[in-house]
MOPAC internal coordinates of N, CA, C and O (Angstrom, degrees):
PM7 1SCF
backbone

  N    0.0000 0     0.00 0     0.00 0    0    0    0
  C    1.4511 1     0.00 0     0.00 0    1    0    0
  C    1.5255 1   110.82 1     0.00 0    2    1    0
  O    1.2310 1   123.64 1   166.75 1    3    2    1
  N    1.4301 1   110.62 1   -13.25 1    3    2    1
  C    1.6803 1    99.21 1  -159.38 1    5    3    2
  C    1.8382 1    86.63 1   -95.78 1    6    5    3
  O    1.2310 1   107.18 1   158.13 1    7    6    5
  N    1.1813 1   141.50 1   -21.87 1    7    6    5
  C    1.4168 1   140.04 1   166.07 1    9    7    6
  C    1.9584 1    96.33 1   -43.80 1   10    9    7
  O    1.2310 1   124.94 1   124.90 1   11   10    9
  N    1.2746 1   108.12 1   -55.10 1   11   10    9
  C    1.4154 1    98.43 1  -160.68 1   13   11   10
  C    1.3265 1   106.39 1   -95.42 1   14   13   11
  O    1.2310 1   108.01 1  -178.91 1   15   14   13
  N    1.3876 1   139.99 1     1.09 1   15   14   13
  C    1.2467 1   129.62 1   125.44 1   17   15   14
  C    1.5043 1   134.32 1   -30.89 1   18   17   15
  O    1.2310 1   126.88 1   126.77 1   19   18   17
  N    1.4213 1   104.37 1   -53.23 1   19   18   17
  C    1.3567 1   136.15 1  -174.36 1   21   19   18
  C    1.6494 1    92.08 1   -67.86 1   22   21   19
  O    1.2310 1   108.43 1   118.06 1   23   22   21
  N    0.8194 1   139.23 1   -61.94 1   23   22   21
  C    1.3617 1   138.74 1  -164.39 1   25   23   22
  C    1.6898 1   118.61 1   -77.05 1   26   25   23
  O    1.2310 1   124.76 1   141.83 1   27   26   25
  N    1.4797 1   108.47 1   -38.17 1   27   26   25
  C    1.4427 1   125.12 1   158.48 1   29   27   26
  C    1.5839 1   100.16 1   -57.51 1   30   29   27
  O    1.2310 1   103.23 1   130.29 1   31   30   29
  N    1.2301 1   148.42 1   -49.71 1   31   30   29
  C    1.4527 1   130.33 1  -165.13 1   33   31   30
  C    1.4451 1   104.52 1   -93.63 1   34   33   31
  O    1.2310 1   124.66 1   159.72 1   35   34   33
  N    1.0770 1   108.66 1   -20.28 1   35   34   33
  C    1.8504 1    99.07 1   175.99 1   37   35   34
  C    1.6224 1   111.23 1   -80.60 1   38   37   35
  O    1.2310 1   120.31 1   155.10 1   39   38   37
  N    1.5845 1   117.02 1   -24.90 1   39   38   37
  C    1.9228 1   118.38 1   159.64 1   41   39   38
  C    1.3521 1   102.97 1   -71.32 1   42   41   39
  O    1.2310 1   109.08 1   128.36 1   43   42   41
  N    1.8921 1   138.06 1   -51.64 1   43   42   41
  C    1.1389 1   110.80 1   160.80 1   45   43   42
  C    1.6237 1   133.43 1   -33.50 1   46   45   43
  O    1.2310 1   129.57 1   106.13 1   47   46   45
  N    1.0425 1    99.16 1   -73.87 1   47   46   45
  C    1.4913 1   125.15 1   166.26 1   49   47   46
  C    2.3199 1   104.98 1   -15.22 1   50   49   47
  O    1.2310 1   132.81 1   115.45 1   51   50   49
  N    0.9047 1    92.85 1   -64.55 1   51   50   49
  C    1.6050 1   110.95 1   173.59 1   53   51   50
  C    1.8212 1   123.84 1   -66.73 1   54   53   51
  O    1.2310 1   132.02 1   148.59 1   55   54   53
  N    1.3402 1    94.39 1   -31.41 1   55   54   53
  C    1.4333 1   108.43 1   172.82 1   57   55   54
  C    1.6191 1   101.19 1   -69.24 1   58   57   55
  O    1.2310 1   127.47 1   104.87 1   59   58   57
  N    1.2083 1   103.23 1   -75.13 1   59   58   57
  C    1.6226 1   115.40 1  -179.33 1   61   59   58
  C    1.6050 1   112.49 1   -52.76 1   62   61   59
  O    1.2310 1   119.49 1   154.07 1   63   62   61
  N    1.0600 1   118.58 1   -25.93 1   63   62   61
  C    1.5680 1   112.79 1   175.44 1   65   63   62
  C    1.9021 1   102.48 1   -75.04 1   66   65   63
  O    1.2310 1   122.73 1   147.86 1   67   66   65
  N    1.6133 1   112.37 1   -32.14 1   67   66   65
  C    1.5714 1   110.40 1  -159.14 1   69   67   66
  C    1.7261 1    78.55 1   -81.47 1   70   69   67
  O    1.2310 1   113.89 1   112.11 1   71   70   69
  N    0.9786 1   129.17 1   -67.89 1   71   70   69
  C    1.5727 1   119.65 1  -168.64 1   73   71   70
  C    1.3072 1   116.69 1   -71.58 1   74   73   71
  O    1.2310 1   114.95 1  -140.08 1   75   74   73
  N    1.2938 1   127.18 1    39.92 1   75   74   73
  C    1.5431 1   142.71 1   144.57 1   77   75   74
  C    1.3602 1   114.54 1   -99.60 1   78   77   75
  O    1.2310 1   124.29 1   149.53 1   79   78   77
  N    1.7311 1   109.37 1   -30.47 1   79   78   77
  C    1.0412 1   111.03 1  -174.82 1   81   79   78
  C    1.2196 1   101.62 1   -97.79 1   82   81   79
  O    1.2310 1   112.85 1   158.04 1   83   82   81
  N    0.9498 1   131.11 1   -21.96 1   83   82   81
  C    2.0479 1   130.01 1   169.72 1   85   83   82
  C    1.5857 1   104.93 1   -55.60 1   86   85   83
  O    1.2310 1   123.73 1   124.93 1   87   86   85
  N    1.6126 1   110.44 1   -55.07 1   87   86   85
  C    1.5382 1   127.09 1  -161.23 1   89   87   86
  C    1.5369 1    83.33 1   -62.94 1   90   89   87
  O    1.2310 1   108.21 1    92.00 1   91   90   89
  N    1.2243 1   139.63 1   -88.00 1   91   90   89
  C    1.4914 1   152.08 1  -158.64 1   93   91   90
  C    1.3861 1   121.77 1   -39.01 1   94   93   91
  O    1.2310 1   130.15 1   125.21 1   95   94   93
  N    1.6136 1    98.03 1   -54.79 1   95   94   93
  C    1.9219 1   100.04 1   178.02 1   97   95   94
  C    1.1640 1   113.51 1  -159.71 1   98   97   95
  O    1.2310 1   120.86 1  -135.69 1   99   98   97
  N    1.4382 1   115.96 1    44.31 1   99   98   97
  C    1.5777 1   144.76 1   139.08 1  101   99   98
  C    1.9069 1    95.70 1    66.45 1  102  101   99
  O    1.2310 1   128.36 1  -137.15 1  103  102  101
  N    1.5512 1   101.50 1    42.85 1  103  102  101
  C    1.5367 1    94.61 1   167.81 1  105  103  102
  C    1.6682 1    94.60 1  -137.77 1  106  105  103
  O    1.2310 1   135.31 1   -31.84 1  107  106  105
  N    1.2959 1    87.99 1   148.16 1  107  106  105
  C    1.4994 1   127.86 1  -173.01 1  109  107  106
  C    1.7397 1   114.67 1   -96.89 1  110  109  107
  O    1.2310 1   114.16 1   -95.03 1  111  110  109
  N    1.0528 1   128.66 1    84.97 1  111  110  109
  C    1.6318 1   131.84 1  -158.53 1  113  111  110
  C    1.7150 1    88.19 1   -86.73 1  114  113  111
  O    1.2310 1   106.09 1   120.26 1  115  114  113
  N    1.0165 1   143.43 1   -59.74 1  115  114  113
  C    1.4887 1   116.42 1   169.39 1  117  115  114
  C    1.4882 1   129.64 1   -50.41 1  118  117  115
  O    1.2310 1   119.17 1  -177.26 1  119  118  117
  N    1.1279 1   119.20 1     2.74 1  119  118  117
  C    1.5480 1   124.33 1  -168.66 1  121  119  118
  C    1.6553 1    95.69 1  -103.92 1  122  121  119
  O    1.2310 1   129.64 1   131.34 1  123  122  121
  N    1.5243 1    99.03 1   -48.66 1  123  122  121
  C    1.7154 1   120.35 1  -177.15 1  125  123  122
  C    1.7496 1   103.67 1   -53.92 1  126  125  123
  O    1.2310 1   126.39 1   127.81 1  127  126  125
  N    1.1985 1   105.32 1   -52.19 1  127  126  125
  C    1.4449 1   113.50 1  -177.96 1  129  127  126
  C    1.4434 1   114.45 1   -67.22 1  130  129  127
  O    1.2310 1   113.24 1   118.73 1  131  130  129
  N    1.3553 1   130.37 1   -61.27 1  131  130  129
  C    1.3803 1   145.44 1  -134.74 1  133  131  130
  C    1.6056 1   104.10 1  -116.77 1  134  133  131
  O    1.2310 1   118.46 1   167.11 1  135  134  133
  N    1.7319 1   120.55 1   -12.89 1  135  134  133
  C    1.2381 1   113.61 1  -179.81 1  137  135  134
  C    1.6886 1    93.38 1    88.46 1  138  137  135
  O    1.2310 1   125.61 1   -36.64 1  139  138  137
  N    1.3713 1   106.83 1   143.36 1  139  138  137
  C    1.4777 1   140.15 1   154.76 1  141  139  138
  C    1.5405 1   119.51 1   -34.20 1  142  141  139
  O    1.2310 1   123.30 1  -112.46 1  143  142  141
  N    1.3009 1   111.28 1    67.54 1  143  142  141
  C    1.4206 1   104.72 1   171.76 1  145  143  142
  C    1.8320 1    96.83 1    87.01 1  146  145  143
  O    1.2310 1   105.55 1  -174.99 1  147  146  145
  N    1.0283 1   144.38 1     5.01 1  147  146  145
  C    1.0343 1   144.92 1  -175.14 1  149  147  146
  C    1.8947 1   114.77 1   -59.47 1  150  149  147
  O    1.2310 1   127.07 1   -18.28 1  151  150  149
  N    1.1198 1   104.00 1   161.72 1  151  150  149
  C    1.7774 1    91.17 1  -172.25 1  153  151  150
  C    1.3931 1   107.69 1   -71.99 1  154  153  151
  O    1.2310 1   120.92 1   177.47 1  155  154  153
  N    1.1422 1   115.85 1    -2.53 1  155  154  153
  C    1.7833 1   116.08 1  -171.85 1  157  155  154
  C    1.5554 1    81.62 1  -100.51 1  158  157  155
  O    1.2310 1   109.18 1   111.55 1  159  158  157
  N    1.0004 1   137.88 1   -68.45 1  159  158  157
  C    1.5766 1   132.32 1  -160.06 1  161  159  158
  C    1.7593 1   101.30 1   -51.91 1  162  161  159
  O    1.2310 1   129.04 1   124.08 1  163  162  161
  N    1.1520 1   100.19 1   -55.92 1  163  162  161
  C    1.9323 1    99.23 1  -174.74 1  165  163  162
  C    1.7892 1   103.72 1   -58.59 1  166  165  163
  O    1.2310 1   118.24 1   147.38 1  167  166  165
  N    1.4107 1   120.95 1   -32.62 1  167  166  165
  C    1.2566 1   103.36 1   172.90 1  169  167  166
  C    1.3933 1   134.67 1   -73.07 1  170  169  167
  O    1.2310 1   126.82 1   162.01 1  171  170  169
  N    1.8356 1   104.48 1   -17.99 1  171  170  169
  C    1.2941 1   126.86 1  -177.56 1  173  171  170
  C    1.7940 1   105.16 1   -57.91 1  174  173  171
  O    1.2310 1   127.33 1   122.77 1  175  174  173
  N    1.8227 1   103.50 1   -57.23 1  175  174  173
  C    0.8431 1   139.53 1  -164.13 1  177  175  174
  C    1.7910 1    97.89 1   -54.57 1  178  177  175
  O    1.2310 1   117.81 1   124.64 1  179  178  177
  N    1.3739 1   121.78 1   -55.36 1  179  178  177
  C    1.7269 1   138.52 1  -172.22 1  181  179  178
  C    1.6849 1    85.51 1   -72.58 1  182  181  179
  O    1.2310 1   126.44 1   126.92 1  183  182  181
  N    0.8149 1   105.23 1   -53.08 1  183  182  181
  C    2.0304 1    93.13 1  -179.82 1  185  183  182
  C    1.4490 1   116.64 1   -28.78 1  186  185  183
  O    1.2310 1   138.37 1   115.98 1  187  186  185
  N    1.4884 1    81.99 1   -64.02 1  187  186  185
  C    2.1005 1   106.86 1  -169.66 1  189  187  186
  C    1.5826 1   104.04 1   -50.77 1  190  189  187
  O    1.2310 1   129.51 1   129.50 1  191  190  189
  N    1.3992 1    99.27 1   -50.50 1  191  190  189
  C    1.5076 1   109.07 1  -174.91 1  193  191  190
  C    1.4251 1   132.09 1   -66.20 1  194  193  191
  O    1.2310 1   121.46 1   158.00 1  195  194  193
  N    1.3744 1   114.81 1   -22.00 1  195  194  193
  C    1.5348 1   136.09 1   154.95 1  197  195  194
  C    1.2583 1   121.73 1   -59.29 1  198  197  195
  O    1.2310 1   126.66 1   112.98 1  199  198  197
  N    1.9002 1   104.80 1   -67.02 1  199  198  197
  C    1.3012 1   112.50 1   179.22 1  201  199  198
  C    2.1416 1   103.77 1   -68.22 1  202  201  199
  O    1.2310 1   111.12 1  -173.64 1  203  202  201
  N    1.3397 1   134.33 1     6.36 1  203  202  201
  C    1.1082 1   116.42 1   170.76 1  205  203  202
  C    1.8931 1    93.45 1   -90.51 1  206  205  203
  O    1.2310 1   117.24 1   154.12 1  207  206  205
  N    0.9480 1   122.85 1   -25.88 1  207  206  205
  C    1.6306 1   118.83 1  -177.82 1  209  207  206
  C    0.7652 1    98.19 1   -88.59 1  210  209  207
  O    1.2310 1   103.02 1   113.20 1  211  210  209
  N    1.6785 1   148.77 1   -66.80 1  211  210  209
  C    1.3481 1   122.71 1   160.31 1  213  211  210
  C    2.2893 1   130.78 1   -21.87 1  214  213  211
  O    1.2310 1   140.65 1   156.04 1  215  214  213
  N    1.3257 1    77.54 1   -23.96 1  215  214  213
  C    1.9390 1    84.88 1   167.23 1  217  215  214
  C    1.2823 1   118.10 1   -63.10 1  218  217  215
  O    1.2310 1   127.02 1   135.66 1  219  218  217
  N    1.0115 1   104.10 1   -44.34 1  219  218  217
  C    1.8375 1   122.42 1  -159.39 1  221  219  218
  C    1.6631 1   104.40 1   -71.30 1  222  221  219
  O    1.2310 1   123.21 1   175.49 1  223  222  221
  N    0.9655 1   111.46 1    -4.51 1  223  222  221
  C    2.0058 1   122.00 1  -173.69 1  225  223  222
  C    1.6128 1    91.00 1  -114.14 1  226  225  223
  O    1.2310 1   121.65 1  -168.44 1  227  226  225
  N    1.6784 1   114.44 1    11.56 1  227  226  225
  C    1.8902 1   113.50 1   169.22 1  229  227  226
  C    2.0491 1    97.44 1   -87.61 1  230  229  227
  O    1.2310 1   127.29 1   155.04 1  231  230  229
  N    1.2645 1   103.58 1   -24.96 1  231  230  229
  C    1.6091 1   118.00 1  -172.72 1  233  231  230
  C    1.2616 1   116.17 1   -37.30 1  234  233  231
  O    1.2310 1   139.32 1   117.61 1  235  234  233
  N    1.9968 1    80.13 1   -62.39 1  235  234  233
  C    1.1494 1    83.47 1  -171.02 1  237  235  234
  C    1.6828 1   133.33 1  -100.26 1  238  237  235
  O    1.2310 1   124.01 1  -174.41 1  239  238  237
  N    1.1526 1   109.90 1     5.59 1  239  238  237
  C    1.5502 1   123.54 1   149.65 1  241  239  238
  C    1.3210 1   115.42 1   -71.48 1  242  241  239
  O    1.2310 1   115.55 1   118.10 1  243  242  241
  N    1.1762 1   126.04 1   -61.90 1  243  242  241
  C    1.4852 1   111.14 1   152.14 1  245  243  242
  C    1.7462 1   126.23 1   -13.90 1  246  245  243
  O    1.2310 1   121.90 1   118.39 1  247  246  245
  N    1.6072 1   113.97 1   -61.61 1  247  246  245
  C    1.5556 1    99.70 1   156.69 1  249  247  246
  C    1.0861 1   138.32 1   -56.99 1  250  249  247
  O    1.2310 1   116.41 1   115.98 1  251  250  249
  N    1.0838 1   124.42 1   -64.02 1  251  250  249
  C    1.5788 1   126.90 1   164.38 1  253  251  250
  C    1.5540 1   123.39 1   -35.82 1  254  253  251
  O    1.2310 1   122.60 1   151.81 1  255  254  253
  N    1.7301 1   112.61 1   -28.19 1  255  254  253
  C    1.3282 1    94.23 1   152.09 1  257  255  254
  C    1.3225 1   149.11 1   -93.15 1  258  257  255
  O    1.2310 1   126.71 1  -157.21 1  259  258  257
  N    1.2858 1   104.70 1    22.79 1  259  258  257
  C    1.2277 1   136.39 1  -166.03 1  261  259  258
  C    1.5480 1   114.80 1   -87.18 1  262  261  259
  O    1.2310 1   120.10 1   180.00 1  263  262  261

């Protein structure tokens, strides 16, 4: 499990870095890279978005170690 932890926070990790860089100075580094909506960018994009719901199950291990 700790591989796909590891891999879930580094697509977080990338999500939150591309929408810092959207919020800040309106560029899009997966769009720049991967093309406009391209099938590699939309999959990039479904990654981030999984592994951020896959985040939300950090909560609650977080309690339990508490």
């Amino acid at each position: 499990m700790k591989v796909v932890d590891t891999i879930a926070l580094i697509l977080i990790l990338i999500g939150a870095i591309n929408w810092g860089l959207i919020g800040f100075f309106s560029f899009d580094l997966v769009r720049v890279i991967f093309g406009n909506m391209s099938m590699v960018s939309r999959i990039i994009y479904a990654l981030v978005g999984i592994a951020a719901i896959y985040g939300f199950s950090y909560f609650g291990r977080l309690k339990t170690d508490m």
